[in-house]
C-alpha positions in Angstrom: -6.4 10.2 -6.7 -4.9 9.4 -3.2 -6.9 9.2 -0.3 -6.8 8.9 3.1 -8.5 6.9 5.9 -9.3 8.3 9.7 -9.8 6.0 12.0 -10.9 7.0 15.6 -11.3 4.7 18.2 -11.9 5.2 21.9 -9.6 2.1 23.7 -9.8 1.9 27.5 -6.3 1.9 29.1 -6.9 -2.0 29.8 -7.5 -2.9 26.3 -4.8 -1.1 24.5 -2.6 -3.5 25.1 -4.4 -6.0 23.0 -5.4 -3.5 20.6 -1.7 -2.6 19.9 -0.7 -5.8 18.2 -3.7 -6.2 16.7 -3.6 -2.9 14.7 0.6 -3.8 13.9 -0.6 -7.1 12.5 -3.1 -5.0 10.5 -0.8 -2.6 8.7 1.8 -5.4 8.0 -0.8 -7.0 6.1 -1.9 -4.1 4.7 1.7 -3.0 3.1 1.6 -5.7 0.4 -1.9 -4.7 -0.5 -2.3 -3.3 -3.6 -2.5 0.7 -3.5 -1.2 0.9 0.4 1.1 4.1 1.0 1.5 4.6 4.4 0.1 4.2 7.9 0.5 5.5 11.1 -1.3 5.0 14.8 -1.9 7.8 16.7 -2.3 8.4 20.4 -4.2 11.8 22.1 -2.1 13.4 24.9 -4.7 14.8 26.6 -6.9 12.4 26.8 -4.9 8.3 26.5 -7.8 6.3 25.1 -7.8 8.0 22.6 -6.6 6.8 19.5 -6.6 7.9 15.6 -4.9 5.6 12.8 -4.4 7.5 9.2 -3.8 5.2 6.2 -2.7 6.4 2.6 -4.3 4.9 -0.2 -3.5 5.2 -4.2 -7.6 5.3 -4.6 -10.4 4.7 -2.7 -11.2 1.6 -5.1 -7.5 -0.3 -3.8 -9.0 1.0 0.0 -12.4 -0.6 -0.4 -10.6 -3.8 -2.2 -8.6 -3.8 1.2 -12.0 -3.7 3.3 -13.5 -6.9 1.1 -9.4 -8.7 2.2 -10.3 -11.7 4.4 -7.4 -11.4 6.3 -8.5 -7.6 6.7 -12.0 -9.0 7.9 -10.3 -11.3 10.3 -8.6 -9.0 12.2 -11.1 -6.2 12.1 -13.7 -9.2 13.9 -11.1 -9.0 16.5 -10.4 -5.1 16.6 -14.3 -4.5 17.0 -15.0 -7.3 19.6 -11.8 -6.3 21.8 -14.2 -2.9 22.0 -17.6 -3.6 21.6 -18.1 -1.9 18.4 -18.3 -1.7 14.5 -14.6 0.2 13.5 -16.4 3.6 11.1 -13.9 5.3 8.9 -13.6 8.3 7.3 -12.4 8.7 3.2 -10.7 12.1 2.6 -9.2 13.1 -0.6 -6.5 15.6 -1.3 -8.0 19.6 -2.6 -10.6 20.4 -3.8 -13.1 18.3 -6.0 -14.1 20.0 -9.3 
């Protein structure tokens, strides 16, 4: 079952740009990992620091098999000192689970 990833991350204004590549470098990776979908970065405009990215999965098993990816760990080590702070996501699934 396909899944999705929310990822919410609070960047101030003089850190996005070094977040920005960071995250593209992260997804390009990502596409030729086995079970990636899609991906997308999102920006709040109300409030600019803001940010939410939403990743598309074939199962949670090929999303956690991404976490364990060195070159995922490499790049999140960056993402999480650039802010301060350990990246938490959220798993979401489609309907209802029976």
């Amino acid at each position: 079952m396909a899944v999705k990833i929310l990822i919410r991350r609070h960047v101030p204004e003089e850190k996005a740009k070094e977040l920005i590549p960071l995250v593209r470098q992260m997804r390009s990776l990502a596409t030729n990992h086995e079970g990636y979908i899609s991906g997308e970065t999102l920006r709040n405009l109300e409030s600019s620091e803001e940010f939410m990215v939403i990743s598309t999965w074939q199962s949670s098993q090929d999303w956690k098999e991404w976490l364990k990816s060195e070159d995922k760990k490499e790049i999140q080590a960056k993402i999480d000192s650039l802010l301060g702070g350990e990246t938490k996501y959220e798993i979401f699934h489609y309907g209802f689970k029976e």
